[in-house]
C-alpha positions as CSV (number, residue, x, y, z in Angstrom):
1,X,0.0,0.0,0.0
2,X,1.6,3.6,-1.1
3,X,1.7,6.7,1.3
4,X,-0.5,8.3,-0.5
5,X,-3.4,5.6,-0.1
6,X,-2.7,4.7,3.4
7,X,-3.5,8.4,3.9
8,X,-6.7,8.4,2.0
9,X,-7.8,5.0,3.8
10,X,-7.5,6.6,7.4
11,X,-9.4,10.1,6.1
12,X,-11.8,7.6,5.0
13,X,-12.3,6.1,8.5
14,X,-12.6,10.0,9.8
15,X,-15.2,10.7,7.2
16,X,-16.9,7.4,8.6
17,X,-16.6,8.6,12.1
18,X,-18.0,11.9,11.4
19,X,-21.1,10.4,9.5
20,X,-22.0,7.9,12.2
21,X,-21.7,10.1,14.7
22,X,-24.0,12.7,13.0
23,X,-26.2,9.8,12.2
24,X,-26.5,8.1,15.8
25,X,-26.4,10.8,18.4
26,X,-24.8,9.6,21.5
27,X,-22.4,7.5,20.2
28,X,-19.3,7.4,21.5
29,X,-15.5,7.5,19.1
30,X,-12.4,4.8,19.4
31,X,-9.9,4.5,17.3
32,X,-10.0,4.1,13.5
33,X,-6.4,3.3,11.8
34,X,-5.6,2.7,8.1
35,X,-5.1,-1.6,7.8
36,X,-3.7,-3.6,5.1
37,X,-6.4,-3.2,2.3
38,X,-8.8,-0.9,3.8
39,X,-10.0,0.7,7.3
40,X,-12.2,0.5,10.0
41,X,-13.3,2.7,13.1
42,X,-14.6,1.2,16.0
43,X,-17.9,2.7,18.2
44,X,-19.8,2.5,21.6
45,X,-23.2,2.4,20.4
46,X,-25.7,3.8,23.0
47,X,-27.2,0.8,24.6
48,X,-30.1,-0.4,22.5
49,X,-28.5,0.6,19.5
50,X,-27.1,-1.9,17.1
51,X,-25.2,-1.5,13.5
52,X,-25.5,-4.2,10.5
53,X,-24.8,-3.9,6.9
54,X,-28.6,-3.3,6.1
55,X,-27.7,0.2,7.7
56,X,-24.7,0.4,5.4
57,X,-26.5,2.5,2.3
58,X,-27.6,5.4,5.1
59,X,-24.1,5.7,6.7
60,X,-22.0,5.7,3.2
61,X,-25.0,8.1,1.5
62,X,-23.6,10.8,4.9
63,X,-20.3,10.1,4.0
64,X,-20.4,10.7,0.4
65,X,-21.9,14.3,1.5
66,X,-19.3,14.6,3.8
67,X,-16.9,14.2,1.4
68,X,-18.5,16.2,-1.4
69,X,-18.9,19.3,0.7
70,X,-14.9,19.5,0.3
71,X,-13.9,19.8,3.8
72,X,-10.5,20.5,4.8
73,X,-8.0,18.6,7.4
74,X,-6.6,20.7,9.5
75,X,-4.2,19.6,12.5
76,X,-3.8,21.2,15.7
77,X,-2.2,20.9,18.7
78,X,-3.6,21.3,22.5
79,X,-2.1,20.8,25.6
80,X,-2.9,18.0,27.7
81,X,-5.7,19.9,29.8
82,X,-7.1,21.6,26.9
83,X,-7.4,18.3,25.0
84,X,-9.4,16.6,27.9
85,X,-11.8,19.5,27.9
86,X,-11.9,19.3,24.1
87,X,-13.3,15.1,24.3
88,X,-14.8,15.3,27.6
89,X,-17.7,13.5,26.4
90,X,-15.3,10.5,24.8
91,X,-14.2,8.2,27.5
92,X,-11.7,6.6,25.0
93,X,-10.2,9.3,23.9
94,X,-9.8,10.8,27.5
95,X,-7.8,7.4,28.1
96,X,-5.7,7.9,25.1
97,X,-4.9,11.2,25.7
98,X,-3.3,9.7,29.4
99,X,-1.4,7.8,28.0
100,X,0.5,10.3,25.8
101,X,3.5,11.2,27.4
102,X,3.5,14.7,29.7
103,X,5.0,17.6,28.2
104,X,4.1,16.1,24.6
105,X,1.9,18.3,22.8
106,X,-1.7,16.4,21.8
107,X,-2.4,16.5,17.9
108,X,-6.2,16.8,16.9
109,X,-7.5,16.7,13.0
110,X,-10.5,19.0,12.8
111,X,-12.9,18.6,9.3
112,X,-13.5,22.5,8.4
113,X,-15.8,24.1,5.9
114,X,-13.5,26.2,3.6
115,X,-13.9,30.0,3.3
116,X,-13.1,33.3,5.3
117,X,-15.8,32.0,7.6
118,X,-14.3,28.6,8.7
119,X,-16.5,26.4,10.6
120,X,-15.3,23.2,12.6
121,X,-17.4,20.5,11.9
122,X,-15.9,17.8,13.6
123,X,-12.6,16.9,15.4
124,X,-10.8,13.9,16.0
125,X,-8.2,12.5,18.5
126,X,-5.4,11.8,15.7
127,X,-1.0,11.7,15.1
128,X,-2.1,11.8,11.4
129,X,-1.3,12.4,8.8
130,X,-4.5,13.5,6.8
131,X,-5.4,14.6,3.3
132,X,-5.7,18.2,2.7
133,X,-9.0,18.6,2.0
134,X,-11.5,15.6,1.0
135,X,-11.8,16.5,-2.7
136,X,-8.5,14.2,-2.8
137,X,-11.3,11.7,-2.3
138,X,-13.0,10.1,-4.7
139,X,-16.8,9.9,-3.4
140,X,-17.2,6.4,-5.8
141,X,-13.8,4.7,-4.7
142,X,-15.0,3.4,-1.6
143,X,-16.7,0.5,0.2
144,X,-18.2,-0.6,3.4
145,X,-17.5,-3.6,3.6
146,X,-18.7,-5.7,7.6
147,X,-19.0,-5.1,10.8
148,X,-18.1,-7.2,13.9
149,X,-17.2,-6.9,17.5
150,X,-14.2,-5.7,18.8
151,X,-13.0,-5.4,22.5
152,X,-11.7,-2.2,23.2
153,X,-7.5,-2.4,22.8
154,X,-8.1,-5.9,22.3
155,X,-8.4,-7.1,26.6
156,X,-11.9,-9.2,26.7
157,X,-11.9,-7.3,30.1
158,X,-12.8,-4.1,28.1
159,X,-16.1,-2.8,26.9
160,X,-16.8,-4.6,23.7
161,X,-17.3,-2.6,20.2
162,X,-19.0,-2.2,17.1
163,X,-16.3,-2.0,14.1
164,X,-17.3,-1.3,11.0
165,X,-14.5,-2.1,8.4
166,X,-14.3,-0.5,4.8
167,X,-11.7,0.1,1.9
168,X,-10.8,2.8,-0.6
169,X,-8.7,3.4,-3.2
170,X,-8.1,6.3,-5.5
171,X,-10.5,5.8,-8.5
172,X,-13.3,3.1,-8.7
173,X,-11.5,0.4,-11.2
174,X,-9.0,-0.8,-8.8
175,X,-12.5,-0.5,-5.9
176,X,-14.0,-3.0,-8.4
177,X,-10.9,-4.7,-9.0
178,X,-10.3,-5.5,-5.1
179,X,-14.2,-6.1,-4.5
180,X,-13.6,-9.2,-7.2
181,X,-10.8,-10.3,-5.0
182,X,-13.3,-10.4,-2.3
183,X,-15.6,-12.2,-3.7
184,X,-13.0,-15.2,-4.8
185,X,-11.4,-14.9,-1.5
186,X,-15.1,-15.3,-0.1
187,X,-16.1,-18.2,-2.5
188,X,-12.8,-19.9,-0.9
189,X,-13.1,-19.6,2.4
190,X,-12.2,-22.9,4.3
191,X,-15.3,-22.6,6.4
192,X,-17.7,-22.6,3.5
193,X,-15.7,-24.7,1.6
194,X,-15.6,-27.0,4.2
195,X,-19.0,-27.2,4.8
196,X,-19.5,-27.9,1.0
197,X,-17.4,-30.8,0.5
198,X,-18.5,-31.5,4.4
199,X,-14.6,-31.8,5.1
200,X,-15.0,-31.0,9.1
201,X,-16.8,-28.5,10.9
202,X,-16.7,-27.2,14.9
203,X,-19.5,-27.4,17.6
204,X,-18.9,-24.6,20.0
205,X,-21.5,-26.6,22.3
206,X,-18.5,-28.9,23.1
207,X,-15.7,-27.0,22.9
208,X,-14.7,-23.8,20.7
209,X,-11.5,-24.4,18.5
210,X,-11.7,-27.8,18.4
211,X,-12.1,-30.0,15.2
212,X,-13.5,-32.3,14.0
213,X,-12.8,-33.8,11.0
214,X,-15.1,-35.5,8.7
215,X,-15.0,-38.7,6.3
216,X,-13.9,-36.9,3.8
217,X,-12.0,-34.5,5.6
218,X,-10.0,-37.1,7.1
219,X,-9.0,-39.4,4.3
220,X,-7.8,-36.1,3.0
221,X,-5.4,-36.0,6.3
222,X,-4.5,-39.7,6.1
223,X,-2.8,-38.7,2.5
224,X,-1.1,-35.9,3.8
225,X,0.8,-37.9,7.0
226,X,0.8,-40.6,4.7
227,X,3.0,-38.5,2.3
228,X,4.7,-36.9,5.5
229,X,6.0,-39.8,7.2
230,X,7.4,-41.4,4.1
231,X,9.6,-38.0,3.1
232,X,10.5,-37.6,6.5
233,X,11.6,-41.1,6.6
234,X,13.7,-40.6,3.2
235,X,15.2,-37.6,4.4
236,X,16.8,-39.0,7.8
237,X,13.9,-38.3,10.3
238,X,12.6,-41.1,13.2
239,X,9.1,-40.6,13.9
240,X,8.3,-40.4,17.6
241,X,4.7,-40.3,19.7
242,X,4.8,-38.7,22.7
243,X,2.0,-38.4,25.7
244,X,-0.8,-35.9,25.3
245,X,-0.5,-35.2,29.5
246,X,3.1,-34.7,31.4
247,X,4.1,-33.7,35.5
248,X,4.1,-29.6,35.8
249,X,7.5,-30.0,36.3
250,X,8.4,-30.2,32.5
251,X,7.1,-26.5,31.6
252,X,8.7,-25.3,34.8
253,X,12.2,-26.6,33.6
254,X,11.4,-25.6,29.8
255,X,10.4,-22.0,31.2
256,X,7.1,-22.4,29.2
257,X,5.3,-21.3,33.1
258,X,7.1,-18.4,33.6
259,X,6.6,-17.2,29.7
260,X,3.9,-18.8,28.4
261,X,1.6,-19.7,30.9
262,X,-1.4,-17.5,29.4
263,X,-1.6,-19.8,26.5
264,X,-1.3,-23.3,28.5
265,X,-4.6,-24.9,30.0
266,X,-4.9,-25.0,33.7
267,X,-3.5,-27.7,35.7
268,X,-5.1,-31.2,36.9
269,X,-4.3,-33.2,39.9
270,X,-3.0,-37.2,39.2
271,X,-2.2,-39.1,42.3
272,X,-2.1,-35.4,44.5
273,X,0.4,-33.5,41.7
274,X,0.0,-31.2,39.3
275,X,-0.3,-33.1,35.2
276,X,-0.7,-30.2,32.4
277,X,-2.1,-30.9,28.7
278,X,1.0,-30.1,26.8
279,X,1.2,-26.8,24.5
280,X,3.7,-28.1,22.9
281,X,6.4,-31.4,22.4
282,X,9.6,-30.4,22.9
283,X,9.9,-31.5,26.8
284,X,9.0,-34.6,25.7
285,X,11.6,-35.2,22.9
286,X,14.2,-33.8,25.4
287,X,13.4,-36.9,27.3
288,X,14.0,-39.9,24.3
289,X,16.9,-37.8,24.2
290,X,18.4,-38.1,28.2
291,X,17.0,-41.5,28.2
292,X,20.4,-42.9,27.6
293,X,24.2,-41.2,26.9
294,X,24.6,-39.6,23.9
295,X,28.0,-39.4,21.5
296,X,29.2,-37.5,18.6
297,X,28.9,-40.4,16.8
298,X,25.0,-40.4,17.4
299,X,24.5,-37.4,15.9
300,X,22.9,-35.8,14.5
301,X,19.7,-36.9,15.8
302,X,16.0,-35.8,13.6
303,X,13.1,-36.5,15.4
304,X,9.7,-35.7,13.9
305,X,6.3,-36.1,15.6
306,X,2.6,-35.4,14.5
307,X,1.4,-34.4,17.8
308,X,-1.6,-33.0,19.2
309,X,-1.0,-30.0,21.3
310,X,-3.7,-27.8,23.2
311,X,-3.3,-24.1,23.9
312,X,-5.6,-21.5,25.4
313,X,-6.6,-18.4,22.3
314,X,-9.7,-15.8,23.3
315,X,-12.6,-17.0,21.6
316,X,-12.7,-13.7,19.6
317,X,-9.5,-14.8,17.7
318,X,-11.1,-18.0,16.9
319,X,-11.2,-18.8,13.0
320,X,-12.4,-22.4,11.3
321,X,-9.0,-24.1,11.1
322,X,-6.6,-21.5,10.9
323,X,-6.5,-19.9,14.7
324,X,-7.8,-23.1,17.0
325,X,-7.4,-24.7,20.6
326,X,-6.2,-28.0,19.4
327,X,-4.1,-28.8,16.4
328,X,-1.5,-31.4,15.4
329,X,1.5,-29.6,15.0
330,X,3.8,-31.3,12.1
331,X,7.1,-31.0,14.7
332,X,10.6,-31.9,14.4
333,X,14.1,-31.4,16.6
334,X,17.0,-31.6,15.2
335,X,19.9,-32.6,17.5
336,X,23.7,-31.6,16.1
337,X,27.2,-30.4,17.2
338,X,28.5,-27.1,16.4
339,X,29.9,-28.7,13.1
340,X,26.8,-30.1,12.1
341,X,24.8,-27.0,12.6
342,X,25.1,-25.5,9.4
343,X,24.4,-28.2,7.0
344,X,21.7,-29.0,9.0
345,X,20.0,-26.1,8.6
346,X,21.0,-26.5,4.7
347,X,19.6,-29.6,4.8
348,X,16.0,-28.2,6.3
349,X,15.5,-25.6,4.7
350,X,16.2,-27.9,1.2
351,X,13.6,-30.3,2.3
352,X,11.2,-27.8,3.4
353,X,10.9,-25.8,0.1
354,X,11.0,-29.4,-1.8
355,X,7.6,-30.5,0.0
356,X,5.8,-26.7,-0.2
357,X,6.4,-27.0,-4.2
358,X,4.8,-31.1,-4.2
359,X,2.3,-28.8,-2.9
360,X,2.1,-26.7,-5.4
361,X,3.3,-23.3,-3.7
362,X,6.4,-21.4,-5.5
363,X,6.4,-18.1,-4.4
364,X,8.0,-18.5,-0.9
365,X,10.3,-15.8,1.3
366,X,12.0,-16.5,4.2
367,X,12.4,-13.9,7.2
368,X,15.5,-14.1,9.5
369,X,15.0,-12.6,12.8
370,X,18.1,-12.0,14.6
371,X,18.7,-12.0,18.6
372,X,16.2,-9.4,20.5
373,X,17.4,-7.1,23.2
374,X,16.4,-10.2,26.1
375,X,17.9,-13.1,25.5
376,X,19.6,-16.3,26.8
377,X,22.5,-17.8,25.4
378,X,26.4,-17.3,24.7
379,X,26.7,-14.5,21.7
380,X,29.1,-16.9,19.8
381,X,26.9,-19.6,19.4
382,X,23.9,-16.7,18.5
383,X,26.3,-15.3,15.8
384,X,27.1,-19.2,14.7
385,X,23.5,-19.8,14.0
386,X,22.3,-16.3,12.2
387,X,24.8,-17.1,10.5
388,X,24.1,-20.9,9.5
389,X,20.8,-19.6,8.8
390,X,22.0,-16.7,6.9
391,X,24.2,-19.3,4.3
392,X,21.0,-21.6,4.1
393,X,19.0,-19.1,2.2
394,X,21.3,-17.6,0.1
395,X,22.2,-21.3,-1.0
396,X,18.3,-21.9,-1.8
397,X,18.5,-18.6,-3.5
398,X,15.5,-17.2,-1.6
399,X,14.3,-13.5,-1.4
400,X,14.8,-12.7,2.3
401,X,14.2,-9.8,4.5
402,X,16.2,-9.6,7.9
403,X,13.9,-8.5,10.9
404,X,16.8,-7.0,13.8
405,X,15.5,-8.2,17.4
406,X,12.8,-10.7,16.1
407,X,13.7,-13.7,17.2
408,X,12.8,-15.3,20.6
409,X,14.6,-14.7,23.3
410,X,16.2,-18.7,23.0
411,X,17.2,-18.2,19.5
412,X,17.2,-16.8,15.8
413,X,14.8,-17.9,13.8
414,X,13.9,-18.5,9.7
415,X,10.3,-17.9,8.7
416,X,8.9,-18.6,5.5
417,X,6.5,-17.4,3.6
418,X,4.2,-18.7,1.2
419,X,1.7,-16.9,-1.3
420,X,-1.7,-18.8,-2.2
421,X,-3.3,-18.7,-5.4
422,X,-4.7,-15.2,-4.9
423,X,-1.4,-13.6,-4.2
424,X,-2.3,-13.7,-0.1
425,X,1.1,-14.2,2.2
426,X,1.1,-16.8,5.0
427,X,3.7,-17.6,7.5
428,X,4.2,-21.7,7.8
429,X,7.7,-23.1,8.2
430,X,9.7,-22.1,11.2
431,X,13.1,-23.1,11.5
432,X,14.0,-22.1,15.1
433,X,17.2,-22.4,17.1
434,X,16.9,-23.4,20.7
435,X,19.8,-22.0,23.5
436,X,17.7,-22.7,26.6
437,X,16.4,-26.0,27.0
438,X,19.7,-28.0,26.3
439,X,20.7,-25.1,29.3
440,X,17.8,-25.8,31.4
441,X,17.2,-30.1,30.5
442,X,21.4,-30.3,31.1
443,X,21.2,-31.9,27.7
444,X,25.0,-32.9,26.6
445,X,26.7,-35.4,24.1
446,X,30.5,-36.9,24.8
447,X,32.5,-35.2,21.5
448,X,34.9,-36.7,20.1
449,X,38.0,-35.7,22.7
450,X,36.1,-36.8,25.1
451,X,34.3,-33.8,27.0
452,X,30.9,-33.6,27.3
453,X,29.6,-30.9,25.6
454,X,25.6,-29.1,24.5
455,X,24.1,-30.0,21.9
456,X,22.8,-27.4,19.2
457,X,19.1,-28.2,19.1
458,X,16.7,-26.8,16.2
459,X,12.9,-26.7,16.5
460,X,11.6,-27.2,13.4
461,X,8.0,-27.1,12.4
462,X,7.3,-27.2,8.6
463,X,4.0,-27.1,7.8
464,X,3.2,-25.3,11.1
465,X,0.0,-27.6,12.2
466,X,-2.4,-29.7,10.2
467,X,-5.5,-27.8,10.9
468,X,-3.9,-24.7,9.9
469,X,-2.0,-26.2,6.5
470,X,-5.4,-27.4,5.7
471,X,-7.2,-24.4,6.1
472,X,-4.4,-22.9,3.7
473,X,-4.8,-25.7,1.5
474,X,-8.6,-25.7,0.9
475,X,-8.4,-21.8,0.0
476,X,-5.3,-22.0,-2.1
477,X,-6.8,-24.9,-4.2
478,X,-10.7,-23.7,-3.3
479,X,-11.6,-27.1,-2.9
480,X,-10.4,-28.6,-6.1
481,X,-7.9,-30.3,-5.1
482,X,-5.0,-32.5,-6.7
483,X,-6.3,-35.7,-7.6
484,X,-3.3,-37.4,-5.0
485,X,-4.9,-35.8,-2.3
486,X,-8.9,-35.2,-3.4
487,X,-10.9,-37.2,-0.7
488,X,-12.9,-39.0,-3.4
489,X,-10.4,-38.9,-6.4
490,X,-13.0,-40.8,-9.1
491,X,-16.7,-41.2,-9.4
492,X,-18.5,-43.6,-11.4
493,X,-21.5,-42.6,-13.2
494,X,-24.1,-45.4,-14.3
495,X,-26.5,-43.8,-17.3
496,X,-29.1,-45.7,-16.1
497,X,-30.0,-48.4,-13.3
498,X,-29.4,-51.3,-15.7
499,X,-25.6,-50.4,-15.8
500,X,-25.0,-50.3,-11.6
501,X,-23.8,-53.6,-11.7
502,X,-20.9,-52.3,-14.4
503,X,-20.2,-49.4,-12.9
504,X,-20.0,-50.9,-9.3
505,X,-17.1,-54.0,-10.7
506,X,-15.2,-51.1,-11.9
507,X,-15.0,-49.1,-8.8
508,X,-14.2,-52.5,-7.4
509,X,-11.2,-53.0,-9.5
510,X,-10.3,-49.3,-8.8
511,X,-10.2,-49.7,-5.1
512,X,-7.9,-52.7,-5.3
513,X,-5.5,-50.4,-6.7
514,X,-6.2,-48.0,-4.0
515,X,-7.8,-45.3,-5.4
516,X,-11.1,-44.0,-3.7
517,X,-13.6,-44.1,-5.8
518,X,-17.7,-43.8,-5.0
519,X,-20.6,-45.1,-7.4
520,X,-23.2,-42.8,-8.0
521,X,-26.0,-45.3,-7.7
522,X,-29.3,-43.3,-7.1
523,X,-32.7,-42.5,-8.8
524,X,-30.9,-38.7,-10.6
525,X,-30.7,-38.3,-14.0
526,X,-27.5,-38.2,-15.4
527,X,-26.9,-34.5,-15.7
528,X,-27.6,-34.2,-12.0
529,X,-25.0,-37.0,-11.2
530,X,-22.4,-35.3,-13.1
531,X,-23.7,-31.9,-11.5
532,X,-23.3,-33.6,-8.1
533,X,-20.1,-34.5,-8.6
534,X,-18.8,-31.4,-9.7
535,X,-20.3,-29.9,-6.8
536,X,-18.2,-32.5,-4.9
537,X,-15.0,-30.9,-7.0
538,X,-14.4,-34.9,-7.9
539,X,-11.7,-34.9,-10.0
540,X,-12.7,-37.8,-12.4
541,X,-16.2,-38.6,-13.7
542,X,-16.2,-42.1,-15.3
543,X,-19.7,-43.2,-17.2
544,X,-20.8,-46.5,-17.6
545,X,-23.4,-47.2,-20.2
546,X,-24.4,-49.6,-22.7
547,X,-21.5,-49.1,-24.9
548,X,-18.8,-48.7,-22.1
549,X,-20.4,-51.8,-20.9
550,X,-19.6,-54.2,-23.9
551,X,-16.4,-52.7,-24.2
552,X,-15.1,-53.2,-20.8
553,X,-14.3,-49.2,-20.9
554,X,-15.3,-46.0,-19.1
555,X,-15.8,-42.7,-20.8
556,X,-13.6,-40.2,-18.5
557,X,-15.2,-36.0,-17.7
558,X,-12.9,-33.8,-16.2
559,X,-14.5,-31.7,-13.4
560,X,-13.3,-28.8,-15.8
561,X,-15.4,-30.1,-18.0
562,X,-13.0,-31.6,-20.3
563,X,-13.1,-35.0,-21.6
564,X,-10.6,-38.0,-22.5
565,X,-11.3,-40.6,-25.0
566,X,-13.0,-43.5,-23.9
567,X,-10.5,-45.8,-22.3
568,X,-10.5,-49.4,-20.7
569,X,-10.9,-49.8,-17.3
570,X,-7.8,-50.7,-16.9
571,X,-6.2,-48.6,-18.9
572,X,-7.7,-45.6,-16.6
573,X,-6.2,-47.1,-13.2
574,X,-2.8,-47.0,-14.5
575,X,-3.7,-43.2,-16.0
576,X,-4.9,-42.6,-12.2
577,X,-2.2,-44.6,-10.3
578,X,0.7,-42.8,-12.0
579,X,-1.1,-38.9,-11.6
580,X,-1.3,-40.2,-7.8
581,X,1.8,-41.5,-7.2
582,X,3.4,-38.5,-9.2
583,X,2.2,-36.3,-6.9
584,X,0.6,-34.0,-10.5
585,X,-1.0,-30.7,-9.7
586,X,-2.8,-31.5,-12.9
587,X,-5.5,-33.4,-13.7
């Protein structure tokens, strides 16, 4: 997003806040920032008063006058006293302005008519900057766009808030442009998708952020750790399983008490002492590794583990499979010597980008965070491991940026990156280096002249969880997905009741060579089969009639709508079998 726009978003949201206030006496002003791709302000209705986007026409009709009657910004500066008599009546903005620092002068934007005879309009709490005067708007270049609650600076402790969120830009073809990327990113969102292809779904009556996958949903999954294990097992991983429960002690060694206790589930008692649900599996692994000596010769040492892992997250941050309770986080430690460290990190990072492009995602960026002001550890081995890191991307050739004092306060970090099908960025592989718990755990190895020694250990987590990949997944793919992974990969379509019997020995011979495959056997007409499995995003559509029949054959539909030339049976399990085990992004 340019300057400029960023500037005419957040004039936007003052222009928003001037209408609804005009429009809903009594309402009371927040805070309304310029956000990636838009804006939004938040409000205190007065009680009995509610906003929804049926009151959306009215509140961008005001705004449109607003901005039509060409009204400049105008900042000025108040003391601290003055500025608490100017919002007396706005109990957020009387907290805001305490929190500025004293002696610091308080900014204020006021919306003037022009002329000799200015008049002030309205006036907001605001650092700006602003537009000059709103003609810089274009009245048809923006949008209203939702509304949903908010609690005031985030704390559920706070009075909650209506926020209505909106976008601009400076002409209405790139409006119209971005409403279009709304509307895909809308007809892909993992919740409705997942509710179409009835992939999973989440009953808040027994728990919020929890899932629970479906049929379809989970033969999808069984692919995926299918395909996990085995390229963790070709690239020198062991697969552990570790408890779900473990002794309080643990996190108080790891530290995860003292730092992280706001996201870990309360305690329960077994046998009179203190069991938590674990937040995450690194204790655990620590453990395999003390369970007996370790030598130079043993490492190094790659453990992964799919395991499920439980942490607290406000229910307003809650979102279908991408910000959940419970998730099965795709984990690994890496266990090395100094010597090893680098080419380890080589090596993950190699086998990382390999699996995101089986995947099918090739724009990826990596973010290396260095060591932040509090942190543990000897600065040698910190400036060892940027460093490693540092040589692992430029060898994969990847764009980086370098983000000074972001990593945790245990280690630097790698991030990547990937971009979806629409061009949206999420974070999903971390490759994270780990000074405290070999410190804390009194983790060593004997080296090879005979001194024990600690080990470099590197958390590693590359899809990030399987709930959260998934989510991804679904809207990178919306829902059609490669045939290697598609929960029912081919569908058999009889013309008519008399070929069931055909159509059923095929799918019969199909799932002997593992392919999942479903019969459409009811009373529809054919059209509405083939619509039905379209609607299912089934990859293959194979009819069966009368002449498929005689000739032991199938006659293959795309869910594109393409076709392939009638084919024997046969010959379409070994066209199948080699798109699945090639792992094609194409059908």
């Amino acid at each position: 997003m340019s300057d400029k726009l960023e500037i005419i978003r957040h004039s936007v949201s003052h222009i928003l806040a001037q209408a609804v206030t005009k429009l809903y006496p009594g309402v009371k002003c927040a805070i309304g920032p310029a956000i990636e791709n838009g804006f939004y302000y938040d409000f205190l209705f007065p009680e009995g008063t509610s906003i929804s986007v049926a009151d959306f026409p009215r509140i961008s009709a005001e705004m449109k006058a607003l901005i039509d009657s060409k009204q400049d910004f105008v900042r000025v500066e108040l003391s601290r006293e003055d500025a608490k008599i100017r919002f007396a009546s706005e109990p957020f903005k009387l907290e805001l302005i305490d929190a500025i620092p004293e002696g610091e002068m308080v900014t204020v934007y006021e919306n003037r008519t022009g002329g000799g005879e200015a008049q002030v309009l309205w006036a907001d709490l605001c650092r700006g900057p602003h537009i000059e005067n709103t003609r810089e708007i274009n009245s048809a270049a923006f949008k209203l766009l939702s509304v949903a609650g908010a609690y005031w600076r985030g704390d559920e402790k706070n009075a909650m808030l209506t926020r209505i969120y909106g976008t601009a830009f400076t002409n209405p073809k790139e409006l119209k442009a971005h409403l279009t990327f709304l509307e895909e990113v809308e007809k892909r969102d993992h919740r409705r998708v997942g509710r179409e292809l009835d992939l999973f779904s989440v009953h808040e009556e027994a728990g919020a952020g929890l899932i629970y996958w479906h049929p379809a949903g989970g033969r999808m999954r069984v692919a995926i750790e299918d395909f996990w294990r085995q390229e963790h097992y070709k690239n020198g991983y062991e697969i552990l399983y570790t408890p779900h429960i473990g002794k309080s002690w643990l996190w108080e060694t790891s530290g995860h008490l003292g730092f992280y206790s706001a996201n870990m589930y309360s305690p329960m008692q077994i046998d009179k002492q203190d069991y938590i649900i674990k937040p995450m599996n690194c204790p655990f692994h620590i453990l395999i590794y003390k369970n007996s000596g370790r030598s130079y010769r043993d490492l190094p040492l790659r453990w992964a583990e799919l395991g499920t892992v439980y942490r607290y997250e406000r229910s307003g941050v809650l979102h279908g499979l991408l910000r959940v309770r419970g998730f099965t986080q795709d984990d690994a430690h890496i266990f090395c010597t100094p010597e090893q460290m680098e080419s380890e990190i080589i090596e993950v990072l190699r086998f990382s980008l390999s699996i995101w492009n089986i995947f099918g995602f090739k724009e990826i960026k990596a973010y290396l965070a260095t060591r932040p002001a509090e942190s543990v550890g000897e600065q040698e081995r910190w400036d060892a491991a940027t460093e490693s890191l540092r040589k692992a991307v430029e060898k994969e050739g990847l764009p980086y940026e370098l983000d000074e004092g972001g990593g945790a306060f245990y280690g630097p970090k790698i991030d990547l990156k990937i971009k979806d099908a629409l061009g949206r960025e999420w974070q999903m592989t971390t490759i994270q280096f780990d000074f405290n718990e070999p410190e804390r755990f009194d983790m060593t190895f004997v080296d090879s002249d005979g001194k024990r020694k600690r080990p470099y250990m590197i958390h590693r987590a590359l899809l990030g969880s399987l709930e959260r990949f998934f989510g991804v997944l679904i809207e990178h793919f919306g829902g059609a997905f490669p045939v290697w992974i598609a929960p029912e990969q081919a569908a058999l379509i009889p013309v008519a009741a008399e070929f069931t019997g055909y159509a059923r020995e095929v799918a019969l011979k199909l799932k002997e060579r593992n392919i999942r495959v479903t019969v459409e056997d009811g009373d529809d007409r054919l059209n509405a089969k083939i619509r039905a499995c379209q609607t299912r995003k089934v990859p293959y559509m194979l009819i069966a009639g009368q002449k498929e029949a005689d000739a032991g054959e199938v006659s293959v539909r795309l869910r594109d709508g393409r076709q392939l030339a009638a084919m024997p049976a046969q010959n379409f399990a070994d066209y199948i079998t080699q798109k699945i085990a090639s792992k094609s992004l194409e059908l």
